[in-house]
LOTIFI-865546 format. One record per residue: residue number from 1; x, y, z of N, C-alpha, C in turn. Coordinates in Angstrom, 2 decimals, always signed. Layout:
SITE     i       n_u       n_v       n_w      ca_u      ca_v      ca_w       c_u       c_v       c_w
SITE   NUM         X         Y         Z         X         Y         Z         X         Y         Z
...
//
This chain:
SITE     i       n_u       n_v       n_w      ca_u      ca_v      ca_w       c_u       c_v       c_w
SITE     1    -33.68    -24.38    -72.73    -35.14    -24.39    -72.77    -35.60    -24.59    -74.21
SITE     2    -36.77    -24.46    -74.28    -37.48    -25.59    -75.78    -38.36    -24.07    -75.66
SITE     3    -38.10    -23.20    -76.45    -39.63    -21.85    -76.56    -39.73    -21.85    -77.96
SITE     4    -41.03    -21.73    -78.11    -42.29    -21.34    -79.21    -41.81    -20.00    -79.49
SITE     5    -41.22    -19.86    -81.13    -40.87    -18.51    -81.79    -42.65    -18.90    -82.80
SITE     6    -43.44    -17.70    -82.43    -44.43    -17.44    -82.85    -44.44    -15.90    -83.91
SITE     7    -43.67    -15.25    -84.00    -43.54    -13.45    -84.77    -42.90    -13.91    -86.30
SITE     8    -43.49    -13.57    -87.10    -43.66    -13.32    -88.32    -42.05    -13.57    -88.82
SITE     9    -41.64    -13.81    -90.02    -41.04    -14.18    -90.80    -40.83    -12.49    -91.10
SITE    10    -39.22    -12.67    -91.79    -38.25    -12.99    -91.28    -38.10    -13.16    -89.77
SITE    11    -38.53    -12.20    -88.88    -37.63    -12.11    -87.67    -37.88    -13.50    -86.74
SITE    12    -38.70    -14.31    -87.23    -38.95    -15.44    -86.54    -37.75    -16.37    -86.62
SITE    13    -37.30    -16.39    -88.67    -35.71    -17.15    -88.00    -34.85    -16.67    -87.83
SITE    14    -34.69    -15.13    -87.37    -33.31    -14.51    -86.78    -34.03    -14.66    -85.64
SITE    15    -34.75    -14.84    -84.92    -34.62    -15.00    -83.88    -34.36    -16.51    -83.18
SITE    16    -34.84    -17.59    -84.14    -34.44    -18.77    -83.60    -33.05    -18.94    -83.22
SITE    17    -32.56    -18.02    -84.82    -30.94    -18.40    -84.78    -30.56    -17.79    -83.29
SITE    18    -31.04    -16.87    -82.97    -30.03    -16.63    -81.79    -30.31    -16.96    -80.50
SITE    19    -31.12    -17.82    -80.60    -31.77    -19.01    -79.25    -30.79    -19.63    -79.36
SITE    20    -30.59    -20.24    -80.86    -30.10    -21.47    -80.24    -28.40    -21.23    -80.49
SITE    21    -28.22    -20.10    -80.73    -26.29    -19.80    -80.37    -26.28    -19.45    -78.69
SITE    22    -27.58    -19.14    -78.31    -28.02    -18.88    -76.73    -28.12    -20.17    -75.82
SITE    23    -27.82    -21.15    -76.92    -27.79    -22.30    -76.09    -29.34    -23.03    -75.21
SITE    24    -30.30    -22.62    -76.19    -31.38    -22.65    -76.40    -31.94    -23.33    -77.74
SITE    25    -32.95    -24.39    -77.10    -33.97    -25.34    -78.50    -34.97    -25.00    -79.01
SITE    26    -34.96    -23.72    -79.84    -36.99    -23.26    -79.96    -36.93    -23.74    -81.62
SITE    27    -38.25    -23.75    -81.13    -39.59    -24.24    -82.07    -40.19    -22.86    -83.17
SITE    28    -39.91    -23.00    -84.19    -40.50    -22.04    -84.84    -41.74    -22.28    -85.50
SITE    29    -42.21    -21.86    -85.08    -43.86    -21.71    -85.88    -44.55    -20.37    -86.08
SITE    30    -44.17    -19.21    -86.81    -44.95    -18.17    -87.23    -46.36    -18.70    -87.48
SITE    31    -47.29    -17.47    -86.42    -48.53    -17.28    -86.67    -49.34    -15.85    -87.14
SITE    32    -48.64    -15.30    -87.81    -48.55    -14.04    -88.34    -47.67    -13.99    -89.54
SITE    33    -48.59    -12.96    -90.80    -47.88    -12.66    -91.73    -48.69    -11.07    -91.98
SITE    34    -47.98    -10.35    -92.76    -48.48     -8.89    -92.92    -48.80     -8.98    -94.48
SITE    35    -49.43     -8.52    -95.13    -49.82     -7.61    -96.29    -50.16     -6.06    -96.26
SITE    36    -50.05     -5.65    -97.66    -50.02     -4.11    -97.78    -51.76     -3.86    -97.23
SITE    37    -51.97     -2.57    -96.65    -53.05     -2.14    -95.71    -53.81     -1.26    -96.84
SITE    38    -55.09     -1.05    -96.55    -56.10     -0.29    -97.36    -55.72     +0.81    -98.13
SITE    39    -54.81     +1.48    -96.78    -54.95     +3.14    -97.38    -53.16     +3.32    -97.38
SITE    40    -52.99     +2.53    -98.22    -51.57     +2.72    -98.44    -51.21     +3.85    -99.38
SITE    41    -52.19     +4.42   -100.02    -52.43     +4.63   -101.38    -52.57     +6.66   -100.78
SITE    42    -53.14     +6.74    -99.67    -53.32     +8.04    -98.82    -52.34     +8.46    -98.54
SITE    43    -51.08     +7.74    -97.91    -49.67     +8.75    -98.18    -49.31     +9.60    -98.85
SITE    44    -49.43     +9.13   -100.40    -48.82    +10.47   -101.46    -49.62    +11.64   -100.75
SITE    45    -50.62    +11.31   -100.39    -51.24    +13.34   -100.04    -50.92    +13.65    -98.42
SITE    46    -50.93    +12.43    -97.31    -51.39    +12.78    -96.00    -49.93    +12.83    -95.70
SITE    47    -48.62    +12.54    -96.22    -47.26    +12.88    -95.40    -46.23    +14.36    -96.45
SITE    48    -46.79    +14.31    -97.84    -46.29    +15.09    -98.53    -46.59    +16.62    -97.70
SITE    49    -47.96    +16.69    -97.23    -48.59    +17.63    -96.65    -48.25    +18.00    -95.06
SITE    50    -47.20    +17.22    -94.74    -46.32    +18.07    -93.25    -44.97    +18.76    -93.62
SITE    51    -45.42    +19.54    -92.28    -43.99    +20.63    -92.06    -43.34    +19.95    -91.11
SITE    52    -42.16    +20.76    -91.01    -40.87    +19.93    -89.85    -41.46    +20.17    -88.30
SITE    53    -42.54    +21.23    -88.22    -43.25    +20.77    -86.61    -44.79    +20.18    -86.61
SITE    54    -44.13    +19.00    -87.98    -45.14    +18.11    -87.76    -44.74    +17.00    -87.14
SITE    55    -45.59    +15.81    -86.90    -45.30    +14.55    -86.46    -45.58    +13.05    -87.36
SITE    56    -44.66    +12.45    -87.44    -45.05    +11.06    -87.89    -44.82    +10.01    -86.85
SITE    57    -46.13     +9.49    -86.48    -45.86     +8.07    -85.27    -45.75     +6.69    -85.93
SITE    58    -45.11     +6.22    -85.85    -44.73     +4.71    -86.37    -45.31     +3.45    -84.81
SITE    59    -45.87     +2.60    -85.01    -46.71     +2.05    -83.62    -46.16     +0.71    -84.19
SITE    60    -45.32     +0.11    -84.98    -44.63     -1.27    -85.42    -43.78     -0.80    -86.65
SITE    61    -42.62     -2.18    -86.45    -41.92     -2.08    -87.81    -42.17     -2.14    -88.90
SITE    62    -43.77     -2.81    -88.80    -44.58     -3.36    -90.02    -44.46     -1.81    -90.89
SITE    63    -45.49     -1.10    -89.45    -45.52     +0.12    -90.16    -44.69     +1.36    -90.98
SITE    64    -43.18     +1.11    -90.39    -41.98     +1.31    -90.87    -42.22     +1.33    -92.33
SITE    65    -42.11     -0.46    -92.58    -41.41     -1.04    -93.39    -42.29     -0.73    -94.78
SITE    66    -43.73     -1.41    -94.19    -44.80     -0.93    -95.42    -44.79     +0.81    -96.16
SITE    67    -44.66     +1.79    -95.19    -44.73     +2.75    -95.83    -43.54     +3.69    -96.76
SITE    68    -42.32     +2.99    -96.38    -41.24     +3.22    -96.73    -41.09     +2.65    -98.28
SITE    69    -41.87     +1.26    -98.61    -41.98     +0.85    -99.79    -42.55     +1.46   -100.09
SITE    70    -44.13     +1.90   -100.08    -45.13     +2.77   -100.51    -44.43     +4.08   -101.28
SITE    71    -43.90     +4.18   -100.41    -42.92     +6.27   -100.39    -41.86     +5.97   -101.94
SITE    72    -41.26     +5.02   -102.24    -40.50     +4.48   -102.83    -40.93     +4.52   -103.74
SITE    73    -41.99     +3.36   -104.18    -42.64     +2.81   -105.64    -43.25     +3.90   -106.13
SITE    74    -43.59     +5.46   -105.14    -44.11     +6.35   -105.78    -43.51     +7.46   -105.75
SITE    75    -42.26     +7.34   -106.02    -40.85     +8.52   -106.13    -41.04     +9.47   -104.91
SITE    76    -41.63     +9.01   -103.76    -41.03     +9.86   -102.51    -40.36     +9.87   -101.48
SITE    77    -39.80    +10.50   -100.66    -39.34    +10.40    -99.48    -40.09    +11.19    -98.18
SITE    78    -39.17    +10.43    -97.06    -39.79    +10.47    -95.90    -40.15    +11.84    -95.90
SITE    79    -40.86    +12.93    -95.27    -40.97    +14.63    -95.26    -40.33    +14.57    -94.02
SITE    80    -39.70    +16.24    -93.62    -39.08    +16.77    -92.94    -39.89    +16.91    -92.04
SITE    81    -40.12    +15.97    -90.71    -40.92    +15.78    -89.30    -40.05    +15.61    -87.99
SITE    82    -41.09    +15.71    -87.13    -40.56    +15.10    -85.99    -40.87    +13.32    -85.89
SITE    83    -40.29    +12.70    -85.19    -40.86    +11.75    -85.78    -40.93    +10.58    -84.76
SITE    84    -41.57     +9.59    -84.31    -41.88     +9.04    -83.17    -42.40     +7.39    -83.29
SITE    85    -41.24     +6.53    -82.75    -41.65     +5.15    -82.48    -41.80     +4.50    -81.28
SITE    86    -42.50     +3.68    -81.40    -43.14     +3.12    -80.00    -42.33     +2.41    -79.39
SITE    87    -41.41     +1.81    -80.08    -40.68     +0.93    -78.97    -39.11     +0.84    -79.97
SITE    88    -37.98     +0.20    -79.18    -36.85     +0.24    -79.93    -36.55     -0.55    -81.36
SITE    89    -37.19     -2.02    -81.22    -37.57     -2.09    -82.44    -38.24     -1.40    -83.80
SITE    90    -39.16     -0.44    -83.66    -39.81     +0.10    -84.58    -38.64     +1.22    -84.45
SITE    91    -37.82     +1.96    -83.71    -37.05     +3.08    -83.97    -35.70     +2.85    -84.94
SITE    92    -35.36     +0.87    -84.40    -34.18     +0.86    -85.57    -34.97     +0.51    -86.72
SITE    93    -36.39     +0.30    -87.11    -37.04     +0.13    -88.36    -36.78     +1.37    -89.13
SITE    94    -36.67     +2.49    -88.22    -36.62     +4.14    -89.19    -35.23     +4.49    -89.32
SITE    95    -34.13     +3.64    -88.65    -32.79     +3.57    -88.64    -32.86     +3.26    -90.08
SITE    96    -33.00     +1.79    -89.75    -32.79     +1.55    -91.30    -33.14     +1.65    -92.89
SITE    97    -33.92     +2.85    -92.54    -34.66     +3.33    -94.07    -34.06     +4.70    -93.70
SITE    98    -33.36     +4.94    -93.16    -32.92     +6.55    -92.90    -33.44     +7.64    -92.36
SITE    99    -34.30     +7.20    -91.50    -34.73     +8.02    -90.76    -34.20     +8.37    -89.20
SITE   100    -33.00     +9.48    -88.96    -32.73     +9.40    -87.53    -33.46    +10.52    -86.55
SITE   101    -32.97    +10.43    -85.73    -33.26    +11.30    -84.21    -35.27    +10.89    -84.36
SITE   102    -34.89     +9.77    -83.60    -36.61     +9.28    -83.89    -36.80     +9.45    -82.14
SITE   103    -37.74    +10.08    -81.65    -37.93     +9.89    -80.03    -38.90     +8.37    -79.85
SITE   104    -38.45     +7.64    -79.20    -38.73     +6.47    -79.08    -39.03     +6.42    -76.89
SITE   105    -40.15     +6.21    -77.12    -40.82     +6.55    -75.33    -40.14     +5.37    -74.59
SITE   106    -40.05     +5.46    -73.41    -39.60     +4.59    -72.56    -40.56     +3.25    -71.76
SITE   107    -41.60     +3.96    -72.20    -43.07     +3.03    -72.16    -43.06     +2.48    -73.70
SITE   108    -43.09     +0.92    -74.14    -43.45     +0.95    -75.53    -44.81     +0.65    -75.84
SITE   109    -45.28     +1.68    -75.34    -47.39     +1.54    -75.36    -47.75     +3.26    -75.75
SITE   110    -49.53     +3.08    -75.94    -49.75     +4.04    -76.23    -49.49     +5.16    -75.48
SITE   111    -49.25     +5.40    -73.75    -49.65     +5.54    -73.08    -48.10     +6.27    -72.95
SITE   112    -47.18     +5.17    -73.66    -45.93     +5.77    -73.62    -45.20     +7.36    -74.59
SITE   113    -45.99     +7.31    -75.43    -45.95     +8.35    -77.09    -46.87     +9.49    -76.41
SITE   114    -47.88     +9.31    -75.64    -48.55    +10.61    -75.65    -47.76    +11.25    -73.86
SITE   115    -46.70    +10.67    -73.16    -45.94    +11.40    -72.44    -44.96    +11.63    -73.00
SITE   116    -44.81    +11.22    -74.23    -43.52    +12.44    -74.37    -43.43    +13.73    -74.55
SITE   117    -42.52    +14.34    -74.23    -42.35    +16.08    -73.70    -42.61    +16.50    -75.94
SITE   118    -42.99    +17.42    -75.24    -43.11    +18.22    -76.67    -44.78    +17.78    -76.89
SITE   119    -45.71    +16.89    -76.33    -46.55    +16.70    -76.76    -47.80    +17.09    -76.07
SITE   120    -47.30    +18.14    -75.40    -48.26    +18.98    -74.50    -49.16    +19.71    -74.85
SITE   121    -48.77    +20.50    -76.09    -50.11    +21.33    -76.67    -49.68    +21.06    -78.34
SITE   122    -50.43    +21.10    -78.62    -49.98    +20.53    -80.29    -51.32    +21.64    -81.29
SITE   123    -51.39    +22.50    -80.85    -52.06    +23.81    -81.61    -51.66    +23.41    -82.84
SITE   124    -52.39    +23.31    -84.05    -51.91    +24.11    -85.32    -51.14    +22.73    -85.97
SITE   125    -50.96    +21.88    -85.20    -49.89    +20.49    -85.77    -50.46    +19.70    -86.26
SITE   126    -50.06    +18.73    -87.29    -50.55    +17.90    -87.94    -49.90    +16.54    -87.12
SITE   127    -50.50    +15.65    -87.55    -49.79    +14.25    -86.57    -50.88    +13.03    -87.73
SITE   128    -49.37    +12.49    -88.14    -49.64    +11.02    -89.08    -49.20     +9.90    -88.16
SITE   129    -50.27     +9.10    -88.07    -49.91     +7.95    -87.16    -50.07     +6.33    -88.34
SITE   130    -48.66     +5.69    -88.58    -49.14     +4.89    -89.30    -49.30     +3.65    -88.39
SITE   131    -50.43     +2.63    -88.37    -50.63     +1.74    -88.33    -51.45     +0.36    -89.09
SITE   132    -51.47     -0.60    -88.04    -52.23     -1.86    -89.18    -53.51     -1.65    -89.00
SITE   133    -54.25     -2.56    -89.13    -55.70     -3.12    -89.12    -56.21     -2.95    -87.67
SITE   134    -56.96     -2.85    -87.05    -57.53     -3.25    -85.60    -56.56     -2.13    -84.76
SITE   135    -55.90     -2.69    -83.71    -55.05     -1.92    -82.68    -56.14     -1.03    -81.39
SITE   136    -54.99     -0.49    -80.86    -55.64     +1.20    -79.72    -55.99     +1.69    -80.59
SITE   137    -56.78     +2.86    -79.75    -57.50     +3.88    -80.68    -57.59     +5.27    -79.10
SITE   138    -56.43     +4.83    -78.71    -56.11     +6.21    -77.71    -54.95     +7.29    -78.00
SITE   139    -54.31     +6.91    -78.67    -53.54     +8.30    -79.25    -54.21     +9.47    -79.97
SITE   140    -54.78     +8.77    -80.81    -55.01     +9.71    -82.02    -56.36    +10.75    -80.73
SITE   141    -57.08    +10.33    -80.04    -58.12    +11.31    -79.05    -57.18    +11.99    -78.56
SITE   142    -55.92    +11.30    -77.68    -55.71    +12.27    -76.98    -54.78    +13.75    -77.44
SITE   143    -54.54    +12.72    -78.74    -53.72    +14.37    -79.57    -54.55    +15.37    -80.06
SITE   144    -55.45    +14.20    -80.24    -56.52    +15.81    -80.80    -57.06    +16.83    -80.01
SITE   145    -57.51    +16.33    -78.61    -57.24    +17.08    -77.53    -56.54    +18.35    -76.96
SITE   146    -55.74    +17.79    -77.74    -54.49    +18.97    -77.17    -54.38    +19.64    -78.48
SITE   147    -55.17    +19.71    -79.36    -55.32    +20.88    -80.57    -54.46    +20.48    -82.19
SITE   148    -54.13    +19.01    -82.06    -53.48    +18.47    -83.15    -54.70    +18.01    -83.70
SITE   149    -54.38    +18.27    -85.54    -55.19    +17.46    -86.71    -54.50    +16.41    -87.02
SITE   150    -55.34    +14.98    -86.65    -54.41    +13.53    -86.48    -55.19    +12.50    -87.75
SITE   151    -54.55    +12.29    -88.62    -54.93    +10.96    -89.33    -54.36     +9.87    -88.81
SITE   152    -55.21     +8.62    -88.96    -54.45     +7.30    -89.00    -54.83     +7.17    -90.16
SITE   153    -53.36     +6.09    -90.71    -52.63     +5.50    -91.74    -53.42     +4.13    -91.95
SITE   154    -53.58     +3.09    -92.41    -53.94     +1.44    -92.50    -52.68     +1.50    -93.52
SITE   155    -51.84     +1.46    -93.14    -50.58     +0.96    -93.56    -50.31     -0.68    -94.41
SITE   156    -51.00     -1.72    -93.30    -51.10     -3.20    -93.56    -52.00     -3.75    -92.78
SITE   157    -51.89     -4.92    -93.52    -52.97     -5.62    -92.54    -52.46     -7.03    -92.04
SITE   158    -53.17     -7.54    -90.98    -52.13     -9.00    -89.87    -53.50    -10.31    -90.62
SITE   159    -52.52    -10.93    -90.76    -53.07    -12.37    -91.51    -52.69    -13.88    -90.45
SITE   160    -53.63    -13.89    -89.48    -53.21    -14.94    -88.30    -53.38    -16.26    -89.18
SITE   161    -52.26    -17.17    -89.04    -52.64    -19.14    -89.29    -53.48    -19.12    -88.33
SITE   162    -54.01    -19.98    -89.31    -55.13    -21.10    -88.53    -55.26    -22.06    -88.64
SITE   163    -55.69    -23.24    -87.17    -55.32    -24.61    -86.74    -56.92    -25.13    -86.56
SITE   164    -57.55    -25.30    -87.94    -58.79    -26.45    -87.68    -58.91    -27.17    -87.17
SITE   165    -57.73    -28.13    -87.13    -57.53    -29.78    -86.78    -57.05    -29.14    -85.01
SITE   166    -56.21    -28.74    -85.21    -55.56    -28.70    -83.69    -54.23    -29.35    -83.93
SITE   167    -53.95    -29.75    -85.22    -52.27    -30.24    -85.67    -50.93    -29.86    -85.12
SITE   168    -51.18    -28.25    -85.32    -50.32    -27.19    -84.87    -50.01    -27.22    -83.44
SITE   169    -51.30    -27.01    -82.96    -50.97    -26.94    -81.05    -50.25    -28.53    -80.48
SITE   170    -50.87    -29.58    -80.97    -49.79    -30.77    -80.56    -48.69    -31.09    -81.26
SITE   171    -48.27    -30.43    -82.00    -47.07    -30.81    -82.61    -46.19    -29.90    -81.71
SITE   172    -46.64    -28.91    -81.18    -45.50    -27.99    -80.19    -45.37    -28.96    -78.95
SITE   173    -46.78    -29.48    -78.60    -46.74    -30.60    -77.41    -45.61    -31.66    -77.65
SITE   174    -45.62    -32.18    -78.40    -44.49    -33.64    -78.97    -43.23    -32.99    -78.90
SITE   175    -42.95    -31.67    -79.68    -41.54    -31.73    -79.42    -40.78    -30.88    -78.05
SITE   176    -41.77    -31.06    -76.76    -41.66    -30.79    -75.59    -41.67    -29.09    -75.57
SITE   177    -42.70    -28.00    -75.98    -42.38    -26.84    -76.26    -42.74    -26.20    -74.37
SITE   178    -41.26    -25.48    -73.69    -41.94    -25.54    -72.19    -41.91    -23.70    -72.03
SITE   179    -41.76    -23.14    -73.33    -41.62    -21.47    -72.79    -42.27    -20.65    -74.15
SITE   180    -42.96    -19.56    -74.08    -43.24    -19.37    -75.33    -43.04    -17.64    -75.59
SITE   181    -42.65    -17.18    -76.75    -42.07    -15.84    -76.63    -43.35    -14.77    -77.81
SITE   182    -43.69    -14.42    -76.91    -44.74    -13.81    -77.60    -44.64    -12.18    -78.12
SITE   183    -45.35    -10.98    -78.82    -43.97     -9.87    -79.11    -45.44     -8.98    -79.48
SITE   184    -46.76     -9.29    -79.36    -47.69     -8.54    -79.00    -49.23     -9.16    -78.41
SITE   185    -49.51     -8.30    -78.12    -50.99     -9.16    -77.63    -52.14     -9.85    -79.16
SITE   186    -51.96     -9.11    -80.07    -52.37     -9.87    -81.01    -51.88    -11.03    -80.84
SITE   187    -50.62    -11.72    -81.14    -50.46    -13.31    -81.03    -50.65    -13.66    -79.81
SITE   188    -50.81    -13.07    -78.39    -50.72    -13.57    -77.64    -52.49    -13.93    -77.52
SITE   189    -53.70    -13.44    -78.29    -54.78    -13.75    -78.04    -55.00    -14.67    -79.41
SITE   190    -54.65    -14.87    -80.15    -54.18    -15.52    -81.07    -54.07    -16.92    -80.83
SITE   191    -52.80    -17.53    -79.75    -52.48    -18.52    -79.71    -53.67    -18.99    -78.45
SITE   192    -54.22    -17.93    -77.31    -54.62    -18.64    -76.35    -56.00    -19.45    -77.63
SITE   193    -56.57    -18.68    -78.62    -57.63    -19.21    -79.59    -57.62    -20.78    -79.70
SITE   194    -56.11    -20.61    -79.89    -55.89    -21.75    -81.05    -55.72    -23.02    -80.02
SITE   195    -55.16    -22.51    -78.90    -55.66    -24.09    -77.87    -56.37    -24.17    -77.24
SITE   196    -57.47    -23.04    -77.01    -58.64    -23.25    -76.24    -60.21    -24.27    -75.78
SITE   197    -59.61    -25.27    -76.88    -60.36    -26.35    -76.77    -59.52    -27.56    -75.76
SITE   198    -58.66    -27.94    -76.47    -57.94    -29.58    -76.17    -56.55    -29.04    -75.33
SITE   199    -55.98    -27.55    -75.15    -55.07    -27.53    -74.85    -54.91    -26.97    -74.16
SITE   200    -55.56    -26.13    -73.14    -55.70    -24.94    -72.85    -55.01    -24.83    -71.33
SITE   201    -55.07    -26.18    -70.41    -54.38    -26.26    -69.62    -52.73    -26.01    -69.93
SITE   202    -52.52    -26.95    -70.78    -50.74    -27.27    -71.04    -50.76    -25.51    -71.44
SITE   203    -51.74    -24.48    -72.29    -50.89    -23.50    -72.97    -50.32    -22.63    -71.65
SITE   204    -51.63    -22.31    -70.45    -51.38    -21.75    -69.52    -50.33    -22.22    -68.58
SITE   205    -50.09    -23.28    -68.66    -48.93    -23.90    -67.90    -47.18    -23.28    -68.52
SITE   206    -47.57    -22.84    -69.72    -46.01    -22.77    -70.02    -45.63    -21.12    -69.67
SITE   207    -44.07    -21.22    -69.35    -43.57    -20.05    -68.96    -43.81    -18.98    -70.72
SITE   208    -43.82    -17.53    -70.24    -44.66    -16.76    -71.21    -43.48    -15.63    -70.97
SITE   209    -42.70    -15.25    -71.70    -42.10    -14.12    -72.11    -43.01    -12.77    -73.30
SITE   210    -43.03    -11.91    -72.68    -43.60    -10.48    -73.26    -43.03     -9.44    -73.33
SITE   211    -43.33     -8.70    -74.03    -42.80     -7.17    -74.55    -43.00     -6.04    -73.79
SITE   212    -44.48     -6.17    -72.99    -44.40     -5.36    -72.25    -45.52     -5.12    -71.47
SITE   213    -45.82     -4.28    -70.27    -46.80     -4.03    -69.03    -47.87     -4.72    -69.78
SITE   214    -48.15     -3.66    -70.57    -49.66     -4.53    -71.59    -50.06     -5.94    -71.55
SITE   215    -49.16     -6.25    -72.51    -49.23     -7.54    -72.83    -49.06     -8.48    -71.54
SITE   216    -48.37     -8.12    -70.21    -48.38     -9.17    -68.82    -49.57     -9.26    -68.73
SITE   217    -50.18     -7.48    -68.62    -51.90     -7.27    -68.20    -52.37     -8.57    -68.93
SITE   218    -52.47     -8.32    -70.38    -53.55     -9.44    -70.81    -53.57    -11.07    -70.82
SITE   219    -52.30    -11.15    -70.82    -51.68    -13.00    -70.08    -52.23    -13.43    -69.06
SITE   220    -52.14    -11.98    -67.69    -52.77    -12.82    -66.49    -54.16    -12.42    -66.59
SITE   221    -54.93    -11.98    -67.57    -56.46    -12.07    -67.80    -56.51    -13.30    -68.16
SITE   222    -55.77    -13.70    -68.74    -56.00    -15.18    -69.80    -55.61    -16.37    -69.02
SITE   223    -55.19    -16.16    -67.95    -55.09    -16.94    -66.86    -53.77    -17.49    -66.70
SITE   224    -52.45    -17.12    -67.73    -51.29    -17.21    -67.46    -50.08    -16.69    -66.26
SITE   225    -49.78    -17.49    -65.63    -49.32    -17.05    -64.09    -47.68    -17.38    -64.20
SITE   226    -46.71    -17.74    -65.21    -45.46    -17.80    -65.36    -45.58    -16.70    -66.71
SITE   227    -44.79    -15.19    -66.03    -44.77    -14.44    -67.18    -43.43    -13.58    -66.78
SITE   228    -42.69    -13.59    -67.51    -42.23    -12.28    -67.76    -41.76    -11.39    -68.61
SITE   229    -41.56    -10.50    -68.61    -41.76     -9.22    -69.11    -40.32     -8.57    -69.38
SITE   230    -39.66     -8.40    -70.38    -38.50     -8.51    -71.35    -38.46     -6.88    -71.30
SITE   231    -39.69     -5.91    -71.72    -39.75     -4.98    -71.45    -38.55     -4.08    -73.37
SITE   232    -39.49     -5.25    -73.90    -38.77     -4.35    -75.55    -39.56     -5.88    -76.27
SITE   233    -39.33     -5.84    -77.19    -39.24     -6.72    -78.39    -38.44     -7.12    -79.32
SITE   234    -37.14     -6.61    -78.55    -35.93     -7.01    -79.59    -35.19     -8.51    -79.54
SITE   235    -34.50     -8.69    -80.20    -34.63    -10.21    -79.94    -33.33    -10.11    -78.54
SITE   236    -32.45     -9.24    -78.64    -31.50     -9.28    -77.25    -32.87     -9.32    -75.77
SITE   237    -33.99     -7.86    -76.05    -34.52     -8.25    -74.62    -35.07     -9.54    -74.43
SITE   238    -35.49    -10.31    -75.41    -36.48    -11.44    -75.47    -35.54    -12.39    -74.68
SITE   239    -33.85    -12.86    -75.43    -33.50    -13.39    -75.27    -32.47    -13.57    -73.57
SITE   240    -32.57    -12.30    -73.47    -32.17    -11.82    -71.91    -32.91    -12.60    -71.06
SITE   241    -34.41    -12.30    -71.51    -35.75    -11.89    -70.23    -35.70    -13.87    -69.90
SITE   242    -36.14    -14.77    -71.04    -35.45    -16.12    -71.50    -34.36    -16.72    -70.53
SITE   243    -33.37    -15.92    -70.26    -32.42    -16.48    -69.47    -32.50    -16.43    -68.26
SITE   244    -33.62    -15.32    -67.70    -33.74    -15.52    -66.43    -33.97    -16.61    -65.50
SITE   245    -34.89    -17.58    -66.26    -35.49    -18.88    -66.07    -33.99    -19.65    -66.26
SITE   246    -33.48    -19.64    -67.02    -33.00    -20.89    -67.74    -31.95    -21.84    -66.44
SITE   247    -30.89    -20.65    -65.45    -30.35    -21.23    -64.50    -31.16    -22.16    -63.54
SITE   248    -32.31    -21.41    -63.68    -33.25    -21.88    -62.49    -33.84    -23.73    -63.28
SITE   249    -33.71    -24.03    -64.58    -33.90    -25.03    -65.22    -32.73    -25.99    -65.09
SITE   250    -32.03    -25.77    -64.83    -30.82    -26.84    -65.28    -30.75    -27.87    -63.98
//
């Protein structure tokens, strides 16, 4: 198959690479890049200031990755928490800065972090949630709810390309692009943007791989009816979910 790698640099060409050892032709075109977020600068006080039955939620690797530099350039380390990522990708993000025993929900949505056990009454707890720009805004209510003092983080911020001409969307057309792998609903509302004039039939026509319940939800709002649902964002589920189709192609 010919799929559209659309997710940010680096992981856009580790993930090509392993399309095409998958015996797979994709197209890379990142439409996403990250920069450092507003309140990067609020860490030194808002994580120095938890105890070990506190919480830190990580909601992307971005968020990982950005605050781990942050913690760094200003001689600190992670504090002694409980500590919580949304999906398996963002949990090996805290792998690899050294952060283990991360509870990582089996839902990778908001919906998934506020059933996890332990998060039933949160009296007296502090809870740092880092994220980007925009996003949900249902965790942080429902923890507070249950008697937790919750900051959000602006960790970074998402910097979408943009296609004036419409260059971009037919150049995926020419080199026959027939599947596209998308890894949140940001790019996935993103790209429907960017062909919604001249292209909008061919975009809905192509088979649509996603990360998860969410993101199907908002595909078949958008009128996409070949979807499925990988159910992670790692490049193994992507590239799994990918193969389901592919026998059915040959």
């Amino acid at each position: 198959m010919i799929p559209l790698v659309v997710r940010p640099e680096p992981q856009a060409s580790v993930l090509s690479q392993a399309l095409l050892e998958a015996g797979h032709q994709p197209v890379t075109s990142p439409l996403l890049s990250f920069e450092a977020g507003r309140e990067l600068d609020r860490l030194s006080t808002l994580l120095p200031g938890l105890c070990a039955e506190d919480y830190v939620i990580a909601v992307s690797v971005q968020a990982v990755n950005f605050t781990h530099n942050a913690l760094a350039n200003s001689g600190l380390s992670w504090p002694k928490a409980h500590y919580i990522a949304v999906g398996e990708a963002t949990g090996n993000a805290f792998a690899g800065v050294g952060v283990f025993d991360v509870a990582v929900p089996d839902d990778p949505r908001s919906e998934g972090i506020i059933a996890l056990p332990g998060l039933e009454s949160l009296a007296g707890r502090k809870v740092v949630i880092l994220r980007g720009d925009g996003g949900r805004h249902m965790i942080a209510p429902t923890l507070t709810s249950r008697g937790a003092k919750v900051d959000y983080c602006e960790v970074y911020q998402r910097r979408y390309t943009c296609d004036p001409t419409g260059e971009l969307v037919k150049s995926w057309q020419r080199q026959g692009v027939d599947s596209i792998i998308i890894t949140s609903g940001g790019l996935l509302s993103h790209i429907a943007h960017l062909a919604k004039t001249s292209a909008k039939d061919w975009l809905l026509s192509r088979l649509l791989i996603v990360p998860s319940i969410r993101v199907v939800e908002e595909a078949k709002e958008l009128g996409f009816t070949q979807i499925i649902n990988a159910e992670g964002a790692s490049n193994q589920a992507l590239i799994a979910a990918l193969d389901e189709r592919k026998p059915n192609d040959r």
